[in-house]
Backbone as CSV, one residue per row, in Angstrom:
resi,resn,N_x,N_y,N_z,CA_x,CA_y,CA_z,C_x,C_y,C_z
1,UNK,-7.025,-11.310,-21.696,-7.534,-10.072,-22.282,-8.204,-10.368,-23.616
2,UNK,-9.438,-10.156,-24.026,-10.468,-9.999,-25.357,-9.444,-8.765,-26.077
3,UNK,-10.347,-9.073,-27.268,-10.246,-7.593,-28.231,-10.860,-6.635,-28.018
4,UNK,-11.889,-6.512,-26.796,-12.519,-5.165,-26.510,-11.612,-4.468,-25.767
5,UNK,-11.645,-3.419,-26.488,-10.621,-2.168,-25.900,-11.022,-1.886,-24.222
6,UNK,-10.434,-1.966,-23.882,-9.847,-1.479,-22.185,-9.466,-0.704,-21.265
7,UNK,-9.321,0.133,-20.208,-8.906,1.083,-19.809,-7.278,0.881,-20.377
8,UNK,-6.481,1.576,-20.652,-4.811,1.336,-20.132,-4.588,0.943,-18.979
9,UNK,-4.914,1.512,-17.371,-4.212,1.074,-16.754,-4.675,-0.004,-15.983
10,UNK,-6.211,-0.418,-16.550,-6.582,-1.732,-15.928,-5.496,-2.646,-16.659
11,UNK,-5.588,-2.951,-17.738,-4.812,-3.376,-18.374,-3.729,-4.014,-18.201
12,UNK,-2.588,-2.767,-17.521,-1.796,-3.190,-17.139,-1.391,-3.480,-16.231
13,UNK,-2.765,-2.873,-14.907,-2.386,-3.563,-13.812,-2.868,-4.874,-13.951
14,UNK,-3.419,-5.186,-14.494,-4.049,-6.702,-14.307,-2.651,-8.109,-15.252
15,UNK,-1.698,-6.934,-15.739,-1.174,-7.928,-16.050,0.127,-8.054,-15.372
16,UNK,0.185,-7.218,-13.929,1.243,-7.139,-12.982,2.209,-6.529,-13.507
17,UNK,1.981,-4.937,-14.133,3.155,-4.132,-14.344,3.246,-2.802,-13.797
18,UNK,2.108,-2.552,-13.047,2.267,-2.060,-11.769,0.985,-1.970,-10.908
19,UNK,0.531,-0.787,-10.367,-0.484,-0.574,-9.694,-1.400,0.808,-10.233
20,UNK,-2.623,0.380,-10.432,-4.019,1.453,-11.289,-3.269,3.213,-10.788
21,UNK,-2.327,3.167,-9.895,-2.157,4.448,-9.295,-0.627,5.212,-9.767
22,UNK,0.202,3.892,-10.186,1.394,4.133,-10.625,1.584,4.205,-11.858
23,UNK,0.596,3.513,-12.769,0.893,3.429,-14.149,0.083,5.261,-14.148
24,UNK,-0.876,5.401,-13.626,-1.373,6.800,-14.419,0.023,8.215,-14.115
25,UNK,0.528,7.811,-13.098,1.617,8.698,-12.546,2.528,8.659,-14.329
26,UNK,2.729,7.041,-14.269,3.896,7.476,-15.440,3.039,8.006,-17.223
27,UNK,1.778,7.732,-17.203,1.313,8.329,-18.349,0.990,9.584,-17.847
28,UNK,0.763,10.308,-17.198,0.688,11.688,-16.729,2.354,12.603,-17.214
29,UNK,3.192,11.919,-16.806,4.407,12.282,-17.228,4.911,11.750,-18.305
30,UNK,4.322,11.101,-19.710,4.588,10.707,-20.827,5.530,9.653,-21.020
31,UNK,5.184,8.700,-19.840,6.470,7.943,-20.250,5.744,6.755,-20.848
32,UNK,4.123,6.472,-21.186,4.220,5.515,-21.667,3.167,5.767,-23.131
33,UNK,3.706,4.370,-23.768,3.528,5.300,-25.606,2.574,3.692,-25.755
34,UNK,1.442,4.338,-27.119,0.629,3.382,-27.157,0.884,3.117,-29.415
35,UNK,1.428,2.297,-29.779,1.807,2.515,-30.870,2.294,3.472,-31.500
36,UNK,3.384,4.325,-31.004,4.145,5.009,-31.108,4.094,6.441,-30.473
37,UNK,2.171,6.713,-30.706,2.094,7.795,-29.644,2.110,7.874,-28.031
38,UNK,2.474,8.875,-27.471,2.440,9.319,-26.325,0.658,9.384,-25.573
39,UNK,1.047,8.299,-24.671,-0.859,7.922,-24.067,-1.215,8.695,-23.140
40,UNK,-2.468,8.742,-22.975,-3.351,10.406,-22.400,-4.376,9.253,-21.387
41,UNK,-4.243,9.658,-20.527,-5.703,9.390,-19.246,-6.633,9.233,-19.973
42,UNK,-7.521,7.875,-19.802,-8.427,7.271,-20.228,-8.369,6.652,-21.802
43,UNK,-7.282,6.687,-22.441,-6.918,5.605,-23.631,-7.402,4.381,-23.042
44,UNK,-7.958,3.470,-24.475,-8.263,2.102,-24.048,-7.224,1.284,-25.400
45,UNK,-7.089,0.327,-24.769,-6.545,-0.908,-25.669,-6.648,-2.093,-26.234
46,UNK,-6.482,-2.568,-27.092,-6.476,-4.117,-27.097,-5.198,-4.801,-27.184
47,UNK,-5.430,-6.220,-27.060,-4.062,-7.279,-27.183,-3.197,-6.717,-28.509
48,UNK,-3.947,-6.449,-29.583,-3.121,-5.706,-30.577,-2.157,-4.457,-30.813
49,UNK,-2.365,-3.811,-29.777,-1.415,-2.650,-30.115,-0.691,-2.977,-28.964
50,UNK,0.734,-1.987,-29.568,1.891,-2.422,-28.702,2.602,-0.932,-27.867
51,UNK,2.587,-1.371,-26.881,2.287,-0.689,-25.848,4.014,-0.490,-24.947
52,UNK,4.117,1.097,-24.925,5.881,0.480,-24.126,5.833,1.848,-23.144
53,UNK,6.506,1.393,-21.982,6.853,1.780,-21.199,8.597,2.242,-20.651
54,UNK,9.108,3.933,-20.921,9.994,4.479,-21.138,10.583,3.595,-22.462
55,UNK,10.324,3.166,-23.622,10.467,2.620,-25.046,10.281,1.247,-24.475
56,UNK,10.529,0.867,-23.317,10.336,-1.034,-23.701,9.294,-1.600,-23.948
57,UNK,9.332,-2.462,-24.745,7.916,-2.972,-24.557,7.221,-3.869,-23.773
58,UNK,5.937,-3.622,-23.797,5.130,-4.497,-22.283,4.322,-5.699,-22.790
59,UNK,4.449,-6.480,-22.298,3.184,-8.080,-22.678,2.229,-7.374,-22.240
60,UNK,1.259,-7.360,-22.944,-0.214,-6.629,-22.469,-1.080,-7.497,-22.293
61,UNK,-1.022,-8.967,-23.424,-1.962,-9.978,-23.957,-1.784,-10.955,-22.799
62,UNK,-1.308,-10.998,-21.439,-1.101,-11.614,-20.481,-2.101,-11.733,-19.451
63,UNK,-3.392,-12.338,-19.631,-4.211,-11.760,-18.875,-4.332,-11.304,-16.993
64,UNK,-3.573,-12.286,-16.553,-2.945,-12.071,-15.224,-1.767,-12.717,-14.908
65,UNK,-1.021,-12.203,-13.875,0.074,-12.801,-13.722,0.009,-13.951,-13.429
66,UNK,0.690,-15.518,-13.434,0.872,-16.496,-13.275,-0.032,-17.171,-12.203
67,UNK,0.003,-16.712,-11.075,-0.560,-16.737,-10.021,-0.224,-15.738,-8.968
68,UNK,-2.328,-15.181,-8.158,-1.561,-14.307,-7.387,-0.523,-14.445,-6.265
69,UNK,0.322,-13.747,-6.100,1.383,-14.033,-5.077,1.157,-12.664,-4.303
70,UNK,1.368,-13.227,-2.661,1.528,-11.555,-1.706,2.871,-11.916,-0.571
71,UNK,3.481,-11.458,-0.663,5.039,-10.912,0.517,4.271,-10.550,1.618
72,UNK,4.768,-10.488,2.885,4.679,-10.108,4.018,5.563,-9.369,4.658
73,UNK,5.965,-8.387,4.549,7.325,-7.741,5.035,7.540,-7.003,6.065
74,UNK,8.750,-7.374,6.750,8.675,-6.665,8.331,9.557,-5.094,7.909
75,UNK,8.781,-4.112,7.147,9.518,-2.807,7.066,10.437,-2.353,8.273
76,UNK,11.234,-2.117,8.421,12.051,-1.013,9.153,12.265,0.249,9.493
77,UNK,12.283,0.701,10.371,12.188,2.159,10.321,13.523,2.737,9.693
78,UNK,13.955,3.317,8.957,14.921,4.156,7.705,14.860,3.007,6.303
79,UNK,13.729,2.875,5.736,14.026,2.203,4.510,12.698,3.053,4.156
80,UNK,13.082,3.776,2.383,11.886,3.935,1.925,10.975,3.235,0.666
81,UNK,9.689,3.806,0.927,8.924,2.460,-0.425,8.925,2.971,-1.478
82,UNK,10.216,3.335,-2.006,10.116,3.689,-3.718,11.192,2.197,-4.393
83,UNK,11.343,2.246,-5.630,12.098,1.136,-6.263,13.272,1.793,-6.046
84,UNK,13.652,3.044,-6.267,15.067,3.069,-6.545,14.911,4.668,-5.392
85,UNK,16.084,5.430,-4.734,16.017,6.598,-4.235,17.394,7.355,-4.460
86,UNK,16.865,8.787,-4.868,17.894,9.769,-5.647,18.934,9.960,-4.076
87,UNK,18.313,9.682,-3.361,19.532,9.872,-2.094,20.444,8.647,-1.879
88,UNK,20.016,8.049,-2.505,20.615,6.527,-1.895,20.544,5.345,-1.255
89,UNK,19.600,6.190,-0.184,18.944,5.097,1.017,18.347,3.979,0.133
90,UNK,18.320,3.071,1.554,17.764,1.352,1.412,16.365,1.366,1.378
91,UNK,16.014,0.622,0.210,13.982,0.785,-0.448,13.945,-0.611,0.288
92,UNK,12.588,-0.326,0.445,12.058,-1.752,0.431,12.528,-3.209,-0.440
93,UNK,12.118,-2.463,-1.250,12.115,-3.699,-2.402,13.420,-3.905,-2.911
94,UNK,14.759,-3.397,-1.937,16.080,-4.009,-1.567,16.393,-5.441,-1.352
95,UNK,15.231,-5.732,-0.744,15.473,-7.037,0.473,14.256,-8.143,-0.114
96,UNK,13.561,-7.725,-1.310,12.694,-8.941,-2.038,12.958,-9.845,-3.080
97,UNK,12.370,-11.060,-3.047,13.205,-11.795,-4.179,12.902,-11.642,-5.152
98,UNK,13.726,-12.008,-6.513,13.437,-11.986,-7.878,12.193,-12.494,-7.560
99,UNK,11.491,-12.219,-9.181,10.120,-12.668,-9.717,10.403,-12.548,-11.509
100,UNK,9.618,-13.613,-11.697,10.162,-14.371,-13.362,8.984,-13.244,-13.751
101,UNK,8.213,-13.049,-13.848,6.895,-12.697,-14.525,6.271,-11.061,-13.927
102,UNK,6.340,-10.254,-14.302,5.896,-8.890,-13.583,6.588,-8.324,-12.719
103,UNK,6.464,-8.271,-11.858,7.264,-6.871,-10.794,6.001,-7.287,-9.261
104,UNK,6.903,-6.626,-8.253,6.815,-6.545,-6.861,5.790,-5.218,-7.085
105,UNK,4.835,-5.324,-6.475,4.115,-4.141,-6.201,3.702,-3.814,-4.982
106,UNK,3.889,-2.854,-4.121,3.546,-2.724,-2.506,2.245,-2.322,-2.668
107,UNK,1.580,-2.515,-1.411,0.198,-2.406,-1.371,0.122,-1.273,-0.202
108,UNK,0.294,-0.060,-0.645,0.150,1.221,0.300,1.742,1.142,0.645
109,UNK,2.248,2.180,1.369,3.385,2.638,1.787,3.144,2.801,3.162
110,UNK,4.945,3.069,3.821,4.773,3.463,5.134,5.928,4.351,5.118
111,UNK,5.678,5.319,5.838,6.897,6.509,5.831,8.365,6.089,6.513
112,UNK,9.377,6.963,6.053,10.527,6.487,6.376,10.766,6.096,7.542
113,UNK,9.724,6.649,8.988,10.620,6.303,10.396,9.008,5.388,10.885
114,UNK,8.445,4.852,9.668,7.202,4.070,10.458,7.931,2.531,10.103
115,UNK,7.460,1.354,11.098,7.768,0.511,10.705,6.798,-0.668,10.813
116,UNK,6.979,-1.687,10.442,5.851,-3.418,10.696,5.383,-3.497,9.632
117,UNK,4.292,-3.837,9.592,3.740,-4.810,8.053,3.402,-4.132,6.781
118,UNK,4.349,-4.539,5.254,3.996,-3.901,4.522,3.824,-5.025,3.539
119,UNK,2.742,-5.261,2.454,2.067,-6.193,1.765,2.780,-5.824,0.573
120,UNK,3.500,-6.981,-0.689,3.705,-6.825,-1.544,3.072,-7.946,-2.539
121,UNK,1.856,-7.555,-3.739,1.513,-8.485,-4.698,2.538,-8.934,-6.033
122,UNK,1.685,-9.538,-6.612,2.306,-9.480,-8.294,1.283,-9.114,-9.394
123,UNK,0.376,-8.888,-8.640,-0.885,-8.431,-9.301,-1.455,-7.126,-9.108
124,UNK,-1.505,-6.404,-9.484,-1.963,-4.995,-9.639,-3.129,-4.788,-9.620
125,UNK,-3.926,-5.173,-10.067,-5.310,-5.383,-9.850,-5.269,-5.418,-8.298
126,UNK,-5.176,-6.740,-7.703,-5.623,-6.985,-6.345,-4.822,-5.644,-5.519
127,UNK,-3.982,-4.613,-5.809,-3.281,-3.756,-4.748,-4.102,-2.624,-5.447
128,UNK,-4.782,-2.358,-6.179,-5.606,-1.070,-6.500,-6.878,-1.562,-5.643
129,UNK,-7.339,-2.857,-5.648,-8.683,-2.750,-4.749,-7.853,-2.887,-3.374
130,UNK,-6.933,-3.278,-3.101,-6.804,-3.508,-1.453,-6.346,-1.986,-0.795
131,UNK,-5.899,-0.899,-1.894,-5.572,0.179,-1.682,-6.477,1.137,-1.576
132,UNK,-8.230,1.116,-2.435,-9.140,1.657,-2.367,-10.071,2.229,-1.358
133,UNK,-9.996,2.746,-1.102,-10.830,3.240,0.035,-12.723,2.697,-0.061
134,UNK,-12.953,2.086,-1.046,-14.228,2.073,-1.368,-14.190,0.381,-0.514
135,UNK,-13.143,-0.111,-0.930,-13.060,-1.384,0.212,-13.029,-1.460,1.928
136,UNK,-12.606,-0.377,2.023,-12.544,-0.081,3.616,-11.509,-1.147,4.267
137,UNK,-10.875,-1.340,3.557,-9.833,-2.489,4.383,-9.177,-1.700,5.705
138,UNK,-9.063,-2.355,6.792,-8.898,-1.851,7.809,-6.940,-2.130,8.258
139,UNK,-6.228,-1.053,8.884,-4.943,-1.289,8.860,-4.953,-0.740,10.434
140,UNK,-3.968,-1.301,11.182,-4.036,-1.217,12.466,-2.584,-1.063,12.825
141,UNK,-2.758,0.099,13.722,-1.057,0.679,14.205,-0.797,0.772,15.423
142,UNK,0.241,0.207,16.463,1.057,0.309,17.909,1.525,1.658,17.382
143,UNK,0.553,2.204,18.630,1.489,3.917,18.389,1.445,4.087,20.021
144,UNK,3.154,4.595,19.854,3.716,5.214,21.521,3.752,6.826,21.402
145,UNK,3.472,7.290,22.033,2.857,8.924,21.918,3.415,9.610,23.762
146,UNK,3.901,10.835,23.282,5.226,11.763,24.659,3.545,12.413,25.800
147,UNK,3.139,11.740,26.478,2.467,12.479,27.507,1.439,11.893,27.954
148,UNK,0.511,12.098,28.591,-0.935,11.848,28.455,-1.617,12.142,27.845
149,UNK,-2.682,11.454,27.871,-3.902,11.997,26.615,-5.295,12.169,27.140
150,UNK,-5.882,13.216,27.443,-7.469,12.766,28.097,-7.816,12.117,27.165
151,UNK,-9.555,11.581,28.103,-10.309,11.230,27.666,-10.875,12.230,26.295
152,UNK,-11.389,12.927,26.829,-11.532,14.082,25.775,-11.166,14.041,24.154
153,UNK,-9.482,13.844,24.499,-8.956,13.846,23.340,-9.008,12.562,22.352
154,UNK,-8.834,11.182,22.987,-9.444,10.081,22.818,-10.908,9.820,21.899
155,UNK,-11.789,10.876,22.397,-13.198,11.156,22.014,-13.164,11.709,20.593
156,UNK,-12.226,12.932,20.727,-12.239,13.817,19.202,-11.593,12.738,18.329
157,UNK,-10.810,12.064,18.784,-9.754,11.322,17.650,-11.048,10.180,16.923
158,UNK,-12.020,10.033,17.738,-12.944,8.719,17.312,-13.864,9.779,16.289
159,UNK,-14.370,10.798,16.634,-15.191,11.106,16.121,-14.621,12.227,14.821
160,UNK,-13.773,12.369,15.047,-12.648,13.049,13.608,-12.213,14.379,13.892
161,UNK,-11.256,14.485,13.064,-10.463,15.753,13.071,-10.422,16.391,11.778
162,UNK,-10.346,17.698,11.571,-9.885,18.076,10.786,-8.335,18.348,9.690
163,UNK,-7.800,17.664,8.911,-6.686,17.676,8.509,-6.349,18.862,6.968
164,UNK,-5.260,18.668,6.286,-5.490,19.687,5.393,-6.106,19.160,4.145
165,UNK,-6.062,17.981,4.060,-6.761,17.296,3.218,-8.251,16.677,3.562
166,UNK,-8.867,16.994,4.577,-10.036,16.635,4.755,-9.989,15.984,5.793
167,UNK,-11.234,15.964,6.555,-12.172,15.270,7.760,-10.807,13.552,7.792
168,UNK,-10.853,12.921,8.997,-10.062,12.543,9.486,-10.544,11.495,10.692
169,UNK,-10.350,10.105,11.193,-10.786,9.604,12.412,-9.814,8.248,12.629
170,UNK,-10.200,8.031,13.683,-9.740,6.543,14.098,-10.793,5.128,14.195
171,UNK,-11.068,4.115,14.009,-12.423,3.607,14.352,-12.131,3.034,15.642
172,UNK,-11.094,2.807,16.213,-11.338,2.392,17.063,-9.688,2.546,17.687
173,UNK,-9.557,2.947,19.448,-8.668,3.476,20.189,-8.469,2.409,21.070
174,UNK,-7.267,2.062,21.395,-7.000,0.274,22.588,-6.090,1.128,23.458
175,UNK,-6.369,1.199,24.657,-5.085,1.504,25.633,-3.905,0.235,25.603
176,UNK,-2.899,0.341,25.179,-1.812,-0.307,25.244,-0.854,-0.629,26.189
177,UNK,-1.184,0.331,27.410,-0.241,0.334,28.734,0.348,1.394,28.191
178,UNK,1.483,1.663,29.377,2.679,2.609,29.831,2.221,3.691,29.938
179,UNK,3.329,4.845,30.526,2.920,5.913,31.664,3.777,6.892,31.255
180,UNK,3.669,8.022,30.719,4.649,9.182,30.354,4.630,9.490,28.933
181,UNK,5.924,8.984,28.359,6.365,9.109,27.344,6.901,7.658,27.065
182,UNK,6.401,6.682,27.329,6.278,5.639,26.658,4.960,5.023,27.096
183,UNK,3.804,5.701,25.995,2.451,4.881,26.333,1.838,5.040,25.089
184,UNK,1.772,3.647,24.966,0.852,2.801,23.767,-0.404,3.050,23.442
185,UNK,-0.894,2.922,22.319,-2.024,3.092,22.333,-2.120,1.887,20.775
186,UNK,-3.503,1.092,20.294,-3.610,0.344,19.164,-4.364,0.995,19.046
187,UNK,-4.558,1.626,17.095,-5.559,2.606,16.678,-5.553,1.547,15.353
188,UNK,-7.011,2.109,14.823,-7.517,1.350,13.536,-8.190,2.257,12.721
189,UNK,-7.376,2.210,11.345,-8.396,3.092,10.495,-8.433,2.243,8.961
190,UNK,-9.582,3.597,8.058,-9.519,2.183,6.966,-8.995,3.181,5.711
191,UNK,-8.167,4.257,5.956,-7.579,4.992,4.813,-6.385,4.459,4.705
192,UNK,-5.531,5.275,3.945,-3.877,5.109,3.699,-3.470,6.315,3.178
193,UNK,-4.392,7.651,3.600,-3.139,9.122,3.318,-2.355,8.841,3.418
194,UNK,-1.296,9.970,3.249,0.216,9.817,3.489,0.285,10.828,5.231
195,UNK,0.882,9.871,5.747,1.321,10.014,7.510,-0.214,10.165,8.329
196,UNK,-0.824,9.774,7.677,-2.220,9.571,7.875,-2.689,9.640,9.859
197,UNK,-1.550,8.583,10.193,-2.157,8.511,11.709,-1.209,9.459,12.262
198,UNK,-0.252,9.491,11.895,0.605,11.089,12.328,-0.091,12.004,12.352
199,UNK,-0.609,12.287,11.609,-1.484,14.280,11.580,-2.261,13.715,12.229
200,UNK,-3.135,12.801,12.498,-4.215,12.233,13.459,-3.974,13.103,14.787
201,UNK,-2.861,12.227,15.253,-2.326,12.273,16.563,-2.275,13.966,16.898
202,UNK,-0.921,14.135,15.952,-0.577,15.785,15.954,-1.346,16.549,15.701
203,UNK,-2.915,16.736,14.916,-3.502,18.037,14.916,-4.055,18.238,16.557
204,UNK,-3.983,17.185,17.478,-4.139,17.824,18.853,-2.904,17.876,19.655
205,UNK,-1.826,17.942,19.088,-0.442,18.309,19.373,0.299,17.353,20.502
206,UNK,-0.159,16.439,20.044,0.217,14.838,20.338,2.086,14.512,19.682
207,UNK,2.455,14.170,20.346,3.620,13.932,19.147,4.059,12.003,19.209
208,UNK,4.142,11.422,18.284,4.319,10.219,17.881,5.797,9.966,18.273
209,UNK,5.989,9.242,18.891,7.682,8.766,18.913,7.862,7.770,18.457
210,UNK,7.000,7.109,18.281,6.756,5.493,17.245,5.500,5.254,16.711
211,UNK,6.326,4.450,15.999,4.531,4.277,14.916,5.095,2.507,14.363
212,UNK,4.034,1.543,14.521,4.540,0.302,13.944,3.358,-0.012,13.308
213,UNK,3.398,-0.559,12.157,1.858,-1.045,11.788,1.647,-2.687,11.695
214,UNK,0.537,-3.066,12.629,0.813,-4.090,13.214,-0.559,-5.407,12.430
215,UNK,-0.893,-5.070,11.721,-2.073,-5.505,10.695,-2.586,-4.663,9.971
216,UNK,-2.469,-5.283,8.473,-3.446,-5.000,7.195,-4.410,-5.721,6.737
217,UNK,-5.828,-5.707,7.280,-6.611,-6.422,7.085,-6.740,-7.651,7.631
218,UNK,-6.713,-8.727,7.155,-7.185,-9.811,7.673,-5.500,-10.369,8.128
219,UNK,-4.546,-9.818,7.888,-3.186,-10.189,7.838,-2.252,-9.463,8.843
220,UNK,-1.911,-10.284,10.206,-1.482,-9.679,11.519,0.145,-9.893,10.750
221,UNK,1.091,-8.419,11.707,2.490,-9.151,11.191,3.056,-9.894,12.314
222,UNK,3.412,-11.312,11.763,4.262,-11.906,12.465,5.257,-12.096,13.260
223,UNK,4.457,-12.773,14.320,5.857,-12.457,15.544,7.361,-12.856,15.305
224,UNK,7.505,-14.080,14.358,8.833,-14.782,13.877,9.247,-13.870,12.912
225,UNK,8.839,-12.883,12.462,9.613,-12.376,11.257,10.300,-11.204,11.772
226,UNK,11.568,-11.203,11.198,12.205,-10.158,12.019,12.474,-9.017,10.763
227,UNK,12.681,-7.639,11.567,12.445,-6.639,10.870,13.499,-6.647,9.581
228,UNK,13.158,-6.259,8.334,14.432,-6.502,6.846,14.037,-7.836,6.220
229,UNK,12.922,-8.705,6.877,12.869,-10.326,6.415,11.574,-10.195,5.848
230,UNK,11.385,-11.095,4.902,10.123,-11.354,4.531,9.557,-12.706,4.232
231,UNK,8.199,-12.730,3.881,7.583,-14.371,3.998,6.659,-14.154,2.711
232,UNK,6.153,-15.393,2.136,5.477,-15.801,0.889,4.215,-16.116,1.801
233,UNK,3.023,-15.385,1.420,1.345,-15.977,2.128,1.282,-17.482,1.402
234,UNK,0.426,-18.340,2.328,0.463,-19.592,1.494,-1.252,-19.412,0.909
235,UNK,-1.615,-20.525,0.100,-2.816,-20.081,-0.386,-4.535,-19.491,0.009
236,UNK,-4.075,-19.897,1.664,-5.455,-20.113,2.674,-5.011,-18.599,2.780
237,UNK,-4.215,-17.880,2.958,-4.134,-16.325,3.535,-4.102,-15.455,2.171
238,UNK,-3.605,-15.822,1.157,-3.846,-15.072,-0.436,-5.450,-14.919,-0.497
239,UNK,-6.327,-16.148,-0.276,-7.540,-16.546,-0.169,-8.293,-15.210,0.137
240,UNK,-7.834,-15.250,1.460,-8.495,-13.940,2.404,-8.760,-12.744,1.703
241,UNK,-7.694,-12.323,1.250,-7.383,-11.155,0.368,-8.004,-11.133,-1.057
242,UNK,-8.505,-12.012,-1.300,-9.353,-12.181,-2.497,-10.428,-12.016,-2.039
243,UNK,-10.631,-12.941,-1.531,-12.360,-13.008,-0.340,-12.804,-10.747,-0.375
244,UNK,-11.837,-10.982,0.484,-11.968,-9.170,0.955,-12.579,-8.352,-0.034
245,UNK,-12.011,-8.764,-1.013,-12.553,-7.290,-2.104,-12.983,-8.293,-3.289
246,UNK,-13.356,-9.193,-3.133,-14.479,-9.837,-3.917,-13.875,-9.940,-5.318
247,UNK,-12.339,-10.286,-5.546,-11.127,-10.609,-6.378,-11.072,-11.872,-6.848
248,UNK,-11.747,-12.144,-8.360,-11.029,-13.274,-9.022,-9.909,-13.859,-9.317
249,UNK,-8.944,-14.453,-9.067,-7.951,-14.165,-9.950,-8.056,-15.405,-10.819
């Protein structure tokens, strides 16, 4: 980091203390103070002022974390992706290992009863562009769905739906096999709403009985990894993910 003042939360995502989407959450709710005052959306900084988060203070002057690092994790269906949960239940980031330097950051979420591949960096930077929609990174889901489906319906799902948050599609629909209420289908899209391919399905009153997500981008999940386990990318697959969104580190 220079002495030219900076966004805040580039800042701090770039120095792996969270993600461009989480740090504004906690300055929205005042939890983080920029030399004693309370910081406002769109403050900039330099290495000089000291910067804390709920009072601690943060290394700011760090320009990136050590090296980027990404997890591979086989989510489960009943674990959710927050750090800590007021109910109790088992988070994700239960089952990840320490890290000397920054924090675990997930790269998009998956709802409590979805399960398969969920990406964790140490760099914040790289999970605000891999999370961006302006990247189009593509995420791909095994979904088993209660009935048949015309063609028809197949058709609307490609060409979009209406949701409550806006226009809606799949890019691309794979027949998966099976017959009834256990039949597959592989769908690909390049958002990350929240239950995103759920309302997909359901605004034509489809109902999901499973949902697994079976690739994020250039990164299939692994057949050896079993669900609660996770793996370290080695540098040829970190690579990728840099490649993708055109990421220095």
């Amino acid at each position: 980091m220079t002495n030219t003042p900076e966004r805040i939360q580039k800042v701090l995502a770039r120095a792996g203390i969270g993600s461009r989407r989480e740090i504004e959450t906690w300055i929205i709710n005042g939890r983080v103070s920029i030399n004693g005052r309370i910081a406002v959306p769109g403050d900039r900084i330099t290495l000089h002022d000291k910067v804390r988060l709920d009072g601690k203070l943060l290394r700011v002057g760090r320009t990136t974390p050590d090296r980027v690092r990404i997890l591979a994790y086989h989510k489960p269906a009943g674990e959710v992706c927050t750090r800590k949960d007021e109910k109790g239940r088992v988070t994700v980031f239960d089952s990840l290992p320490g890290i000397r330097n920054g924090k675990w950051i997930n790269i998009g979420r998956l709802d409590f009863n979805t399960s398969g591949l969920l990406l964790f960096t140490n760099d914040g930077d790289l999970a605000n562009r891999l999370m961006h929609p302006s990247f189009q990174i593509e995420r791909e889901y095994a979904v088993r769905v209660l009935g048949n489906v015309s063609k028809m319906t197949l058709n609307k799902l490609l060409a979009g739906v209406e949701l409550d948050d806006g226009m809606a599609r799949f890019d691309s629909i794979h027949d998966g096999g099976g017959k009834g209420s256990n039949h597959w289908y592989h769908v690909v899209i390049r958002e990350g709403r929240n239950r995103e391919v759920r309302r997909i399905w359901e605004s034509q009153g489809i109902t999901v009985s499973r949902l697994i997500r079976v690739r994020f981008g250039p990164m299939q999940l692994p057949g050896n990894l079993p669900p609660g386990r996770y793996e370290e990318l080695d540098r040829i697959a970190v690579n990728k993910f840099l490649q993708a969104t055109g990421y220095k580190s």
